[in-house]
Structures are given as C-alpha cells and as structure tokens.
PDB file with SEQRES, HELIX, SHEET and CRYST1 records, atoms N, CA, C and O in Angstrom:
SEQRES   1 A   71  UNK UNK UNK UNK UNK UNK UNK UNK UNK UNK UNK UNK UNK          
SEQRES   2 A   71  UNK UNK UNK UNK UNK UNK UNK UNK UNK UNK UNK UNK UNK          
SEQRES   3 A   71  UNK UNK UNK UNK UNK UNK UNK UNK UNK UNK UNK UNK UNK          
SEQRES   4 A   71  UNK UNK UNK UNK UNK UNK UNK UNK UNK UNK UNK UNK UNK          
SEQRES   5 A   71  UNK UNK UNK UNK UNK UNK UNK UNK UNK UNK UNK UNK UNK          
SEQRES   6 A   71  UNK UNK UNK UNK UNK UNK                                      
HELIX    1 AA1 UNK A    3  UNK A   12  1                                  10    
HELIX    2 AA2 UNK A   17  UNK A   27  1                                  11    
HELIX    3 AA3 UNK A   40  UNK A   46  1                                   7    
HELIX    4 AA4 UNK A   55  UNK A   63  1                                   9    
CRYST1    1.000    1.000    1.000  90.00  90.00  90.00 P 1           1          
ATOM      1  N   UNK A   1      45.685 184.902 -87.902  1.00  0.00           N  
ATOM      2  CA  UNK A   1      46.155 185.678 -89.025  1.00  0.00           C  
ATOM      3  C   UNK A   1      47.659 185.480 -89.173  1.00  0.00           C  
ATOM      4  O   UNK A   1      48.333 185.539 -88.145  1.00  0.00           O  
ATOM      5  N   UNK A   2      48.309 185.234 -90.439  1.00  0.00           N  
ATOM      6  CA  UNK A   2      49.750 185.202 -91.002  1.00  0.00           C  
ATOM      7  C   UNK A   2      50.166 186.187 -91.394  1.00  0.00           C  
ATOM      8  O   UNK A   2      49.949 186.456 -92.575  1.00  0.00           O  
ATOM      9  N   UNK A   3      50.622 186.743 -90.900  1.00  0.00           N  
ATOM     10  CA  UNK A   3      51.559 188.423 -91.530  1.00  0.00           C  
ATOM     11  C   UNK A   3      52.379 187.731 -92.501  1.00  0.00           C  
ATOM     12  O   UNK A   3      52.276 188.338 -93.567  1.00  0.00           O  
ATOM     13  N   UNK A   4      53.011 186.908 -92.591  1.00  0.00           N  
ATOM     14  CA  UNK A   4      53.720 186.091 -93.603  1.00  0.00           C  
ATOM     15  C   UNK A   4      52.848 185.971 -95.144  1.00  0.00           C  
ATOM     16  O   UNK A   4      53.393 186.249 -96.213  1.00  0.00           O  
ATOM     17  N   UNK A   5      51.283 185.466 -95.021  1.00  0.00           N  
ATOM     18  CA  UNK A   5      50.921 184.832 -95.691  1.00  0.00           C  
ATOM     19  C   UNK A   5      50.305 186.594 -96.055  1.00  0.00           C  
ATOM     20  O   UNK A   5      50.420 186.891 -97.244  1.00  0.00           O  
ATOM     21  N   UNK A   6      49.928 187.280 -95.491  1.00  0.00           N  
ATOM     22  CA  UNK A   6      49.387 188.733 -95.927  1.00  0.00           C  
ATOM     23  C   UNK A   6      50.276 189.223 -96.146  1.00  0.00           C  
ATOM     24  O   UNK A   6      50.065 190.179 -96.893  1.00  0.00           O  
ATOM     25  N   UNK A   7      52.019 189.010 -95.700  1.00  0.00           N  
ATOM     26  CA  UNK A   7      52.900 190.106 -96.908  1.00  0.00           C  
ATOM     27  C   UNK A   7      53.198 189.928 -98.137  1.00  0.00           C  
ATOM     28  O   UNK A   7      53.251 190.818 -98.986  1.00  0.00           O  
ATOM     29  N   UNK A   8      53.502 188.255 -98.375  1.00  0.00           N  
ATOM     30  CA  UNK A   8      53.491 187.754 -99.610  1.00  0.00           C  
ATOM     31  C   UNK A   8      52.718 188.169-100.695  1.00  0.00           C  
ATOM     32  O   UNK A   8      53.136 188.306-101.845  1.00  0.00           O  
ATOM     33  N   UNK A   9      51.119 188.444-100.141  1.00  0.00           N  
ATOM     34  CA  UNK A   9      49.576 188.608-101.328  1.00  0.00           C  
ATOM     35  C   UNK A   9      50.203 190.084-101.468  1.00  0.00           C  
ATOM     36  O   UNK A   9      50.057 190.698-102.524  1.00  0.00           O  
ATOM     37  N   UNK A  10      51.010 190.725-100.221  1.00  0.00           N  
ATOM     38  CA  UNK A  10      50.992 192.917-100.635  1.00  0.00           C  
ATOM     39  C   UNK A  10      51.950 192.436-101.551  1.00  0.00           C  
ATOM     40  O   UNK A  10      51.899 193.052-102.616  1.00  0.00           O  
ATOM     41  N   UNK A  11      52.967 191.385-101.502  1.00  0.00           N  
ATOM     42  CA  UNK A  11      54.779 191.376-102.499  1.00  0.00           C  
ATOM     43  C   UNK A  11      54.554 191.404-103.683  1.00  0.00           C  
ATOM     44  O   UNK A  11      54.953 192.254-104.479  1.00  0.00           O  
ATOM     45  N   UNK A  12      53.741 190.257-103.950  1.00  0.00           N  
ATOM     46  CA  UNK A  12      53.522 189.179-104.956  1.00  0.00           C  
ATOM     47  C   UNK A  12      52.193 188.985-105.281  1.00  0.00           C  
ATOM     48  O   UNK A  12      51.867 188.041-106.000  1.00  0.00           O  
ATOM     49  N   UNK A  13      51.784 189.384-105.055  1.00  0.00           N  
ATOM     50  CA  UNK A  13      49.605 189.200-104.871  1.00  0.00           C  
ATOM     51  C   UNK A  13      49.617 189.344-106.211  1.00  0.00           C  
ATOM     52  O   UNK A  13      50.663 189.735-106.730  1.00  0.00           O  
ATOM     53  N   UNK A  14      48.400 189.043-107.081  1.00  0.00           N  
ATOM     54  CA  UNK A  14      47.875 189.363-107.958  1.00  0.00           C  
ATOM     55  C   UNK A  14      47.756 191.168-108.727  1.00  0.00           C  
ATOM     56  O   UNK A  14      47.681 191.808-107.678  1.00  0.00           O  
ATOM     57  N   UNK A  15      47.709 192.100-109.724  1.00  0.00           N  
ATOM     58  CA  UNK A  15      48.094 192.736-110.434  1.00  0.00           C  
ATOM     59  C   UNK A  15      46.611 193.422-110.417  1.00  0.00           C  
ATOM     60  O   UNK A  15      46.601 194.617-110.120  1.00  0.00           O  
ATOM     61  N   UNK A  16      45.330 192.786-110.707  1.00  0.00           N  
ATOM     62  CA  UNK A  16      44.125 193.539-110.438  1.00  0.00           C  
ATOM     63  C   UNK A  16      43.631 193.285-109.379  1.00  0.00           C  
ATOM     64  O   UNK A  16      43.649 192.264-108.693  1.00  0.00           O  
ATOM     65  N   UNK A  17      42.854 194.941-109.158  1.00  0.00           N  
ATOM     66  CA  UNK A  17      42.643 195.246-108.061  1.00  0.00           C  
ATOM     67  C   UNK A  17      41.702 194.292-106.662  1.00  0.00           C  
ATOM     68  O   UNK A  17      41.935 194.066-105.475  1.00  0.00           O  
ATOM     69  N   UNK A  18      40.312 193.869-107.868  1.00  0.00           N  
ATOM     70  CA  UNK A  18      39.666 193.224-106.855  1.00  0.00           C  
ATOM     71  C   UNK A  18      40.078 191.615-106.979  1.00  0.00           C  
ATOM     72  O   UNK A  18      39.264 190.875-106.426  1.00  0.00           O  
ATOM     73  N   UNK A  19      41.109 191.011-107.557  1.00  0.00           N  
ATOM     74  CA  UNK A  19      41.949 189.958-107.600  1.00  0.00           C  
ATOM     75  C   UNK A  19      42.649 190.044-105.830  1.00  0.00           C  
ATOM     76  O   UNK A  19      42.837 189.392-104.803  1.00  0.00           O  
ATOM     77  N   UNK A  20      42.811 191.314-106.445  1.00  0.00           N  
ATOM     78  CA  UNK A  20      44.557 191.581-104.940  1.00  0.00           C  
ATOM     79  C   UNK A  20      43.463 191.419-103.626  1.00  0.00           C  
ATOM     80  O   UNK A  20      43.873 190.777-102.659  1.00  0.00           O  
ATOM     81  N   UNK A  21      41.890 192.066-103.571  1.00  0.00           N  
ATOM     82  CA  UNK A  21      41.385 192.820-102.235  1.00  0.00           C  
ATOM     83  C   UNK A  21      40.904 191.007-101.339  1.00  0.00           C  
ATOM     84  O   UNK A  21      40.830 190.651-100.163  1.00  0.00           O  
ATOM     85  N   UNK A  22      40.638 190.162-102.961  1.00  0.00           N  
ATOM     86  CA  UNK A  22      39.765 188.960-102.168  1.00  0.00           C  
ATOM     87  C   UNK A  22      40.712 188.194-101.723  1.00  0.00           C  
ATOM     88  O   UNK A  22      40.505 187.702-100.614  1.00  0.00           O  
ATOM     89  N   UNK A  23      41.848 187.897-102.327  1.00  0.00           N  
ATOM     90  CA  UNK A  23      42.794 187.172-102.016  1.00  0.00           C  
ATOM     91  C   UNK A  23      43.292 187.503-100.487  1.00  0.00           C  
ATOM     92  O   UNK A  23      43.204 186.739 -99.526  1.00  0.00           O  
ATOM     93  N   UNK A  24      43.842 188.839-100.500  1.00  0.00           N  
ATOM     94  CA  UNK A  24      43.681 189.846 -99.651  1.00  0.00           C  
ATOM     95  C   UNK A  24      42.972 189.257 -97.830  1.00  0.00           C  
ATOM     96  O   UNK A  24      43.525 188.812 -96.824  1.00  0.00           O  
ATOM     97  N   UNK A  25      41.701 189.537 -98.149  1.00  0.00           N  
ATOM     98  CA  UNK A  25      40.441 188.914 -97.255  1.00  0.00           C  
ATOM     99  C   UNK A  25      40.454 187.665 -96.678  1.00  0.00           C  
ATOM    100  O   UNK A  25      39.983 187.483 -95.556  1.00  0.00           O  
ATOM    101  N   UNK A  26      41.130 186.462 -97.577  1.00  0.00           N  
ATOM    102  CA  UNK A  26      41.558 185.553 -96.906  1.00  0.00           C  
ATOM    103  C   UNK A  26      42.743 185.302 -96.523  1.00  0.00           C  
ATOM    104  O   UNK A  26      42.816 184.601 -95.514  1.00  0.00           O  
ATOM    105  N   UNK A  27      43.915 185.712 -97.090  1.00  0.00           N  
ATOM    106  CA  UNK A  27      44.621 185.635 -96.048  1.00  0.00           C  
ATOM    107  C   UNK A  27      44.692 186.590 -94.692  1.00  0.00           C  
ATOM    108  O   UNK A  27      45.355 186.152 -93.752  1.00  0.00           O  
ATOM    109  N   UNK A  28      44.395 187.172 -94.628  1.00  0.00           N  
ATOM    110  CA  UNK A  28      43.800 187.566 -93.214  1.00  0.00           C  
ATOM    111  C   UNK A  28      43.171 186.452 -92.135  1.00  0.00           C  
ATOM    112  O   UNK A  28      43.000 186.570 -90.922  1.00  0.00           O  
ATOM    113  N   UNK A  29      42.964 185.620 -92.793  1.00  0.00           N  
ATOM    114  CA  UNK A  29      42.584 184.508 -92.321  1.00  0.00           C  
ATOM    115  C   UNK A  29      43.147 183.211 -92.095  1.00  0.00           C  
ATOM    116  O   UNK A  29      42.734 182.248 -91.449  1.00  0.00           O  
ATOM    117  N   UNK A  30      44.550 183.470 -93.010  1.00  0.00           N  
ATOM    118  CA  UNK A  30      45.148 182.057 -92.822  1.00  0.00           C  
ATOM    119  C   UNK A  30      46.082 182.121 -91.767  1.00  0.00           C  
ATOM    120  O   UNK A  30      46.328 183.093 -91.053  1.00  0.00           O  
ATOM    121  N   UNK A  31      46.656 180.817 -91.730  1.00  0.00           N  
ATOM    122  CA  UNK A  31      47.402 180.141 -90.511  1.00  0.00           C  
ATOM    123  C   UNK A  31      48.936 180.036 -91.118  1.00  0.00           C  
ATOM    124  O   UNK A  31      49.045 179.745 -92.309  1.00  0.00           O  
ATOM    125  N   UNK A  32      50.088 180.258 -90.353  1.00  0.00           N  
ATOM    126  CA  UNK A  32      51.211 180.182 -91.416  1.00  0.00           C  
ATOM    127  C   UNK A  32      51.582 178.947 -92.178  1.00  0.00           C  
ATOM    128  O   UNK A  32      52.756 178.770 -92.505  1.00  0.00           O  
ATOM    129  N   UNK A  33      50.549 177.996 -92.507  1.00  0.00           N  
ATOM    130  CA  UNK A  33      50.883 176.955 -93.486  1.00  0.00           C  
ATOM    131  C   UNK A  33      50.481 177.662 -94.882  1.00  0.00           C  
ATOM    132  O   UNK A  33      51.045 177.539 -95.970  1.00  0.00           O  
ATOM    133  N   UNK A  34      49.212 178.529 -94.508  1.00  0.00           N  
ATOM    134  CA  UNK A  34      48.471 179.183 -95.972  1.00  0.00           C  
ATOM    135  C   UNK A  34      47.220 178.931 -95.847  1.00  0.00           C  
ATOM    136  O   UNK A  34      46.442 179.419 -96.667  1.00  0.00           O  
ATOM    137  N   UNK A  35      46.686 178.012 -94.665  1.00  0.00           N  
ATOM    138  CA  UNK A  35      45.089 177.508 -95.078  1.00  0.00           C  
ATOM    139  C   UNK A  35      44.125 178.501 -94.393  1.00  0.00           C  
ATOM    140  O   UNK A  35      44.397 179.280 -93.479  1.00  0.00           O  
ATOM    141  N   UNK A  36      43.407 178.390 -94.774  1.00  0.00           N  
ATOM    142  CA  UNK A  36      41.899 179.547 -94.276  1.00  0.00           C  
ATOM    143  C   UNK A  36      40.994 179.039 -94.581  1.00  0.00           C  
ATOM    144  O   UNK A  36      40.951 178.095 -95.369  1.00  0.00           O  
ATOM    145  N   UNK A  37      39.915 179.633 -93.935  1.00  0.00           N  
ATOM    146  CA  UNK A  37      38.609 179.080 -93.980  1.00  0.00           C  
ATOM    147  C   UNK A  37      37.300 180.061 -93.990  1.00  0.00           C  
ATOM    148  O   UNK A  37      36.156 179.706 -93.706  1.00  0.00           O  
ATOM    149  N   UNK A  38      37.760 181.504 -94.418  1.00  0.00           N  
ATOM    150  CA  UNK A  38      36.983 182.118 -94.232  1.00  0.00           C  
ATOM    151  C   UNK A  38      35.616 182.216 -94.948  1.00  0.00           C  
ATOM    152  O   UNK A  38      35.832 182.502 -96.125  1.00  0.00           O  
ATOM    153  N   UNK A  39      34.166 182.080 -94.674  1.00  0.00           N  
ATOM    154  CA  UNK A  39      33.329 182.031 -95.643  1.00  0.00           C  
ATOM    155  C   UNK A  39      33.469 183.183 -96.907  1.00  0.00           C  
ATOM    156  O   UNK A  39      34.385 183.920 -97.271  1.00  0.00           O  
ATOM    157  N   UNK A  40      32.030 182.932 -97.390  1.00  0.00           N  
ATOM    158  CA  UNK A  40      31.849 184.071 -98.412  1.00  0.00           C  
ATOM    159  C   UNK A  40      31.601 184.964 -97.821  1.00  0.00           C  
ATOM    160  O   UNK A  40      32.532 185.762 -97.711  1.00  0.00           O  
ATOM    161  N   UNK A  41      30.809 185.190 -97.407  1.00  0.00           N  
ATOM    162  CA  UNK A  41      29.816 186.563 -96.820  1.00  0.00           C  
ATOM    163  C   UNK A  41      31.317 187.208 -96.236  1.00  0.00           C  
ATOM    164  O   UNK A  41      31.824 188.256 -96.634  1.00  0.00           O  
ATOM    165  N   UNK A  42      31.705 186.571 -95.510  1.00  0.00           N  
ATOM    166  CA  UNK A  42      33.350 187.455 -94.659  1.00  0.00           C  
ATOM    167  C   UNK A  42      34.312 188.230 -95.648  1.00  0.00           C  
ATOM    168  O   UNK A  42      34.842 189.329 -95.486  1.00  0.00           O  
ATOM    169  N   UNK A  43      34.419 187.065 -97.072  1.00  0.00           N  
ATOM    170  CA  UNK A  43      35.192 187.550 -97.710  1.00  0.00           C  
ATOM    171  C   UNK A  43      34.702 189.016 -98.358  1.00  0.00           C  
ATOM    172  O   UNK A  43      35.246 190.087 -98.090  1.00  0.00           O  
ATOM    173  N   UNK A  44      33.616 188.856 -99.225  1.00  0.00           N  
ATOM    174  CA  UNK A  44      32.771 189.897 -99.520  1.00  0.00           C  
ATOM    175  C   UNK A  44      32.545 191.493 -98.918  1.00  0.00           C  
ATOM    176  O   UNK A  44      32.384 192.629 -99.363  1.00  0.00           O  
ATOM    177  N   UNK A  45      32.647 190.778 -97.584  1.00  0.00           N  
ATOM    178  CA  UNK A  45      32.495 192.070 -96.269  1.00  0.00           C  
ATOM    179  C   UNK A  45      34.159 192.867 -96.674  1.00  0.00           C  
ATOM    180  O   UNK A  45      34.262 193.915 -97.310  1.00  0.00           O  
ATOM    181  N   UNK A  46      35.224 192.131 -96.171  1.00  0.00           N  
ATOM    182  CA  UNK A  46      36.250 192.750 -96.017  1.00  0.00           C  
ATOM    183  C   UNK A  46      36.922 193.206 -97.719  1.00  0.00           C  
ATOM    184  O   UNK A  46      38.031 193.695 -97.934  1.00  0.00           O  
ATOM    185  N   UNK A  47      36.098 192.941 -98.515  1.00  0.00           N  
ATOM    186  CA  UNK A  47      36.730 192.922 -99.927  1.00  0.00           C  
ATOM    187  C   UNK A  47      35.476 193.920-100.679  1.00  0.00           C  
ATOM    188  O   UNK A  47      35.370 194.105-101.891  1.00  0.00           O  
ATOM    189  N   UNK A  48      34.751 194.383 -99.806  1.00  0.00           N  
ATOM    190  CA  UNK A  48      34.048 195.664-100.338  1.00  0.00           C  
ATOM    191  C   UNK A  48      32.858 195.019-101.443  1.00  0.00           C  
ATOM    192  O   UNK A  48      31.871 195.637-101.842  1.00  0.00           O  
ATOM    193  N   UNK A  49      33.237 193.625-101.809  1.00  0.00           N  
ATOM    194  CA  UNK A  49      32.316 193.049-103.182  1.00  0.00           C  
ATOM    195  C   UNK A  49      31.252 192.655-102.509  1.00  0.00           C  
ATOM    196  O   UNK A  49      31.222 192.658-101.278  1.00  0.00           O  
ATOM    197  N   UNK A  50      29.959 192.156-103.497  1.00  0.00           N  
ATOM    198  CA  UNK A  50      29.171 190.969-103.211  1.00  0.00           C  
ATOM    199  C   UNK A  50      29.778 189.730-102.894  1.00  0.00           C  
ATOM    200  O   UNK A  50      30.949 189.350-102.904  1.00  0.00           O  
ATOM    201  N   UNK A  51      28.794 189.238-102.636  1.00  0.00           N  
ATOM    202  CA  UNK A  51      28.842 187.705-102.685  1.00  0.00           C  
ATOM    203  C   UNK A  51      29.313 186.925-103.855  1.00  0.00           C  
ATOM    204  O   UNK A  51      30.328 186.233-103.935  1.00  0.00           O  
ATOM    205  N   UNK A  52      28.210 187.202-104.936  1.00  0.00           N  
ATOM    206  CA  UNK A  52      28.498 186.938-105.897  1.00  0.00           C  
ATOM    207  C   UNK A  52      29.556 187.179-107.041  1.00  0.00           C  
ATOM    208  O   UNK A  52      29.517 186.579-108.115  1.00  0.00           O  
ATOM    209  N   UNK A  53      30.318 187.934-106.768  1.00  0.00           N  
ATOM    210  CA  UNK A  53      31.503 188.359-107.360  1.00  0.00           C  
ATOM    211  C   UNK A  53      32.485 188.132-106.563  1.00  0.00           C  
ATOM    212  O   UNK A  53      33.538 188.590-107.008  1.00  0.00           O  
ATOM    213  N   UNK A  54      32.600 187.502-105.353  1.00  0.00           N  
ATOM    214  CA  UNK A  54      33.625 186.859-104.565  1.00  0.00           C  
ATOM    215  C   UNK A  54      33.469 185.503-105.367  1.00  0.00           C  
ATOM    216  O   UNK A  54      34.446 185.036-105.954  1.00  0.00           O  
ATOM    217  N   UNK A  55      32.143 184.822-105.392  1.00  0.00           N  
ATOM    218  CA  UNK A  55      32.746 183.450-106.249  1.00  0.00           C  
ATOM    219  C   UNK A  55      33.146 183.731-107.290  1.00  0.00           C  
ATOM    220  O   UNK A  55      33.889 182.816-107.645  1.00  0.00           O  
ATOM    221  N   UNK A  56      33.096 184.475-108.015  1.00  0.00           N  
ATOM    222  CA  UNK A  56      33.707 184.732-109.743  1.00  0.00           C  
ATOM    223  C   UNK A  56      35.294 184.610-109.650  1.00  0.00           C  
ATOM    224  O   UNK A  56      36.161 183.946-110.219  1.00  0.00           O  
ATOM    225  N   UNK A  57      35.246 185.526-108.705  1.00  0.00           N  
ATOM    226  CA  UNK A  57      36.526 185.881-108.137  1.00  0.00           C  
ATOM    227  C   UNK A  57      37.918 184.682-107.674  1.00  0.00           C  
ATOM    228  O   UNK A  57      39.119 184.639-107.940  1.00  0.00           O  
ATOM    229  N   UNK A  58      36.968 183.816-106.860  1.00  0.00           N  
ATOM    230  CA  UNK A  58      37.279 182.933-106.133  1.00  0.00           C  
ATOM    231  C   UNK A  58      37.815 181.691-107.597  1.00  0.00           C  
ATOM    232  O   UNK A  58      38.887 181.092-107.685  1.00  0.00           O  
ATOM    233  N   UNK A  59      36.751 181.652-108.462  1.00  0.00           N  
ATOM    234  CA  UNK A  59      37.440 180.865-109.005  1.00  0.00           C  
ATOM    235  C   UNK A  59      38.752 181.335-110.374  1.00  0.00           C  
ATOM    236  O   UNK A  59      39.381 180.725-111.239  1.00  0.00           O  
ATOM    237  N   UNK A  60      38.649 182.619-109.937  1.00  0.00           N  
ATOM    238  CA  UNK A  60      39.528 183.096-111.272  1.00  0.00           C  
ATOM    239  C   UNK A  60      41.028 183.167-110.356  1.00  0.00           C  
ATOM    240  O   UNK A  60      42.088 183.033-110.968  1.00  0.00           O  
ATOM    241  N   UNK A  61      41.023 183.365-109.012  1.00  0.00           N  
ATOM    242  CA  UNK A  61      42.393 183.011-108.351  1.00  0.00           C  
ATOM    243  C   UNK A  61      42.907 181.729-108.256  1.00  0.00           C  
ATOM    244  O   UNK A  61      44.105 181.473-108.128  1.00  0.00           O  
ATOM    245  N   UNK A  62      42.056 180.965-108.315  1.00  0.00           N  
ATOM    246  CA  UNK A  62      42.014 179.244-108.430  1.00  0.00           C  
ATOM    247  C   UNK A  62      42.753 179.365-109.754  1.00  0.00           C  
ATOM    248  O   UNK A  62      43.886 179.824-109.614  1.00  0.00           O  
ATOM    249  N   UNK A  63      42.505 179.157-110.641  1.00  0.00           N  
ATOM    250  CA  UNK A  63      42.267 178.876-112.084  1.00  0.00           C  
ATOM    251  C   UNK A  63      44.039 179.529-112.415  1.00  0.00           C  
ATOM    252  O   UNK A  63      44.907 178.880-112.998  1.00  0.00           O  
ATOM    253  N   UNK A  64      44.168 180.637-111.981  1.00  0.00           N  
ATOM    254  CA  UNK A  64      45.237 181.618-112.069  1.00  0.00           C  
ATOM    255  C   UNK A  64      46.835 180.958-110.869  1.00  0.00           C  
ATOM    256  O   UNK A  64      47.984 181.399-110.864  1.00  0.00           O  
ATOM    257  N   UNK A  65      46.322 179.985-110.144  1.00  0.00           N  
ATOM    258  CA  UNK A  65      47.200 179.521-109.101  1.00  0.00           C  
ATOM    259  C   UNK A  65      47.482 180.301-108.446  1.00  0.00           C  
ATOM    260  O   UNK A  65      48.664 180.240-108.107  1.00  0.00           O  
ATOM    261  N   UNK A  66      46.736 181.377-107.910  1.00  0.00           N  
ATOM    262  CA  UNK A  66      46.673 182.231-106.498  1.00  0.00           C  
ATOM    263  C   UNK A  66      46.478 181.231-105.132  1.00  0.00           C  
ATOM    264  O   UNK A  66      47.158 181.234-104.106  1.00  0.00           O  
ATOM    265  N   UNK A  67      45.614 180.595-105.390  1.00  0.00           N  
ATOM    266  CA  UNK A  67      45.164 179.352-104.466  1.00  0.00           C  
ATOM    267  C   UNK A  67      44.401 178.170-104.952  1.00  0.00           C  
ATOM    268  O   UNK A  67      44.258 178.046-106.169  1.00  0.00           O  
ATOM    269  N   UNK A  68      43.874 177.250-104.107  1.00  0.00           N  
ATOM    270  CA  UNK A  68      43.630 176.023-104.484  1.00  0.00           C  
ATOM    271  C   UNK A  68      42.562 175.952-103.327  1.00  0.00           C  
ATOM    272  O   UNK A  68      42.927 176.261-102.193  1.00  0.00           O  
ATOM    273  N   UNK A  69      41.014 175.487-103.599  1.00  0.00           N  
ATOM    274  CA  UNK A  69      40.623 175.153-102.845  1.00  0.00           C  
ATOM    275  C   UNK A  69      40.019 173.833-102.781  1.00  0.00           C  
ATOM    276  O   UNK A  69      39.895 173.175-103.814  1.00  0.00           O  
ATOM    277  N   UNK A  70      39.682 173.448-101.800  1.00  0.00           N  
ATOM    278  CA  UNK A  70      39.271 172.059-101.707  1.00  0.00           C  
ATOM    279  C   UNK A  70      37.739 171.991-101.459  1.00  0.00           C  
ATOM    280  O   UNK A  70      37.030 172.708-100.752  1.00  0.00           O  
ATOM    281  N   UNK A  71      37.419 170.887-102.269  1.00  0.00           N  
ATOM    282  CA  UNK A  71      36.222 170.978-101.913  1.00  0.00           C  
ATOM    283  C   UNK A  71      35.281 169.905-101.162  1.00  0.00           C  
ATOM    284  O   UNK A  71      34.113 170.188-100.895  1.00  0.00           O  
TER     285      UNK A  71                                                      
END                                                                             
C-alpha cells in the first residue's frame, strides 16, 4: 500500500462519490510508482459496489484520466 498514492486520490481524487470510493480501493493497493493489481471482486468488496458497477466505474476513471489500465 502507498500512502502517497492514497493521499493524492483523498487531495485530488475524483468529485463523485462512488468515482472517489473505487479509485479509492485500488490505490490501497498500489506500489509507490501507482501500479496495482487489485481484482474486481476486491475492488467491489472495499468500495461497497457490485461487481458490475466497478467495471462501469472502472472505465469511466479510465476515460476521465484517473488511471490507465492495461490490458
């Protein structure tokens, strides 16, 4: 976990709520470069959502340049 990369998302994070919680969820997970790897189901868990609204999610932080994932 990056306290760096999780104070930035509390500074600067995204403006809606379940934007802020998923983003949120993974960095909890990242390494201080920024990368993570956390699945769905994890994200979902710690972000109170489904599954399925973590990918919605997932790609509207993408799309928004919250993050970038690779595929």
């Amino acid at each position: 976990m990056s306290i760096q990369v999780s104070s930035m998302v509390w500074s600067n994070g995204p403006q809606i709520l379940k934007e802020r919680m998923a983003l949120l969820a993974i960095a909890d997970h990242a390494n201080d470069s920024g990368s993570a790897l956390p699945g769905i189901e994890l994200i979902a868990q710690k972000s109170c959502m489904d599954k399925r609204s973590i990918m919605r999610w997932l790609k509207v932080l993408e799309a928004n340049g919250w993050m970038s994932i690779e595929r």
